[in-house]
N, C-alpha and C positions, 0 to 999 in steps of 0.2 A: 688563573692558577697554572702554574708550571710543573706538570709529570715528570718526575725523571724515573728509568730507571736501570739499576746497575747492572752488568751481568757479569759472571766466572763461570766455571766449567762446573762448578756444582753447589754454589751458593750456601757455599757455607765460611768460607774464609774470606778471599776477596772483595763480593759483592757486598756483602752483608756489613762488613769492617766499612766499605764505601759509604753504603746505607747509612749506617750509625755515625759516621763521622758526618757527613752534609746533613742532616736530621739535626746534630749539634750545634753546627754554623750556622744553618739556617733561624734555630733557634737563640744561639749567642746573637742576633741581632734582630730576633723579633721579626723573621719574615716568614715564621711559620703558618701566616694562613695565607699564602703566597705558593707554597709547593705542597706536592705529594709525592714520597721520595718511596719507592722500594726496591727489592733486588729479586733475581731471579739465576736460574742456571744456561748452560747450552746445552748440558744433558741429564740423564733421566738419573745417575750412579747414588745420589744422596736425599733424593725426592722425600719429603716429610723428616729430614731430620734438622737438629738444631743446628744454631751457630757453632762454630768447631772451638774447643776449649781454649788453643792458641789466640783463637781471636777475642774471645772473651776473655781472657788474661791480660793480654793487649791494652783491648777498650777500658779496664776495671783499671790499668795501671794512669793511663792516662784521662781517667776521669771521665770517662765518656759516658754517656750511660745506652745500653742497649735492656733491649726484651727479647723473650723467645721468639723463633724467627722457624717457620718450617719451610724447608728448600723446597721451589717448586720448578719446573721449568718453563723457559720462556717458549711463550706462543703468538703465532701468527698475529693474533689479536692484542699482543702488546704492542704491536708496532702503529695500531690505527691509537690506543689508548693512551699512550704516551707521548711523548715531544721530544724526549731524547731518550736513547736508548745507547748505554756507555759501555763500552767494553773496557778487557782488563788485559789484555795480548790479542797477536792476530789471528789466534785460533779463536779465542772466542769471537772476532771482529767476523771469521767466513765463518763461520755458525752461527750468526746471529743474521748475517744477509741470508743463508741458506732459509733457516727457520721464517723469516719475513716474508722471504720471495726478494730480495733486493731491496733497497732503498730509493723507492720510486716517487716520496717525497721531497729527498734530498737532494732535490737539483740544483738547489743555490746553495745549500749548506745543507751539510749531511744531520740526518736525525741520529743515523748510529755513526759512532767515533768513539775512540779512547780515549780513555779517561786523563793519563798527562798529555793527550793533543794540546787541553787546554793550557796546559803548564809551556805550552809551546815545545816538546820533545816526542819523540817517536819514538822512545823506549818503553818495551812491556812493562806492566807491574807481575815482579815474578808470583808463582804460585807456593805460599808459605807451607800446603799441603806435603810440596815433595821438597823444600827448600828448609825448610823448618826456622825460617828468620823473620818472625813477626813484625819485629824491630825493623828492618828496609823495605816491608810489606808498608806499615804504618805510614814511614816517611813520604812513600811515594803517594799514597792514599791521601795525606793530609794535602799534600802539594797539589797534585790533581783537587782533591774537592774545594783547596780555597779559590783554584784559579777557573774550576768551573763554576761557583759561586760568581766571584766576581765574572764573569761572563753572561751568566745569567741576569742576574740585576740589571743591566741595563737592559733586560726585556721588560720590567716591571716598570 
């Protein structure tokens, strides 16, 4: 089984919109007993709150389905639990090595990386919190998760 899990600066927009969309994909193809998909933050600002309305507006519009989601942040210990650990910019990329202690697994391939790496691009997915565009939030979200999917799969 394949861990993955997402991070943003307060898990409530980005990560969680990530969450729910590979949760989909994974299930649009039936390899949901294959992974365990969650999301977390880099920081403490939203700790126990929901999914952010935008994002649930979003996911309802394009069919996705989510559930309540309390933001938590990510710990040292996610990094032994998981297998990949995805960020969403490079703030969260050096908050997420800080929080670990570095990436001292990822000597052949990194366990934490961004989420469009996989899409092949090195642009952030912006933060819909202070951007207010769910809409280029999503697109890039969808794009990063089908191409982390198909990345994935050939682990299985």
């Amino acid at each position: 089984m394949i861990h993955v899990l997402f991070v943003c600066h307060g898990n409530i927009c980005r990560s969680t919109m990530s969450q729910f969309v590979m949760q989909y994909l994974v299930e649009a193809q039936q390899l949901q007993d294959q992974f365990y998909i969650d999301s977390a933050a880099t920081s403490r600002e939203e700790i126990g709150n929901d999914v952010h309305y935008g994002t649930k507006a979003k996911l309802r519009e394009m069919n996705i389905p989510f559930t309540h989601h309390a933001a938590r942040q990510m710990t040292k210990k996610d990094y032994t639990d998981f297998d990949y650990l995805i960020g969403m910019d490079e703030a969260n990329l050096r908050n997420m090595q800080r929080i670990s202690g570095g990436d001292p697994q990822g000597k052949t391939a990194a366990k934490i990386a961004s989420l469009l790496s996989f899409a092949g691009s090195k642009r952030d997915i912006a933060d819909p919190w202070y951007t207010g565009n769910f809409d280029a939030t999503f697109q890039d979200v969808w794009e990063g998760c089908n191409a982390l999917l198909e990345t994935l799969k050939k682990e299985l």
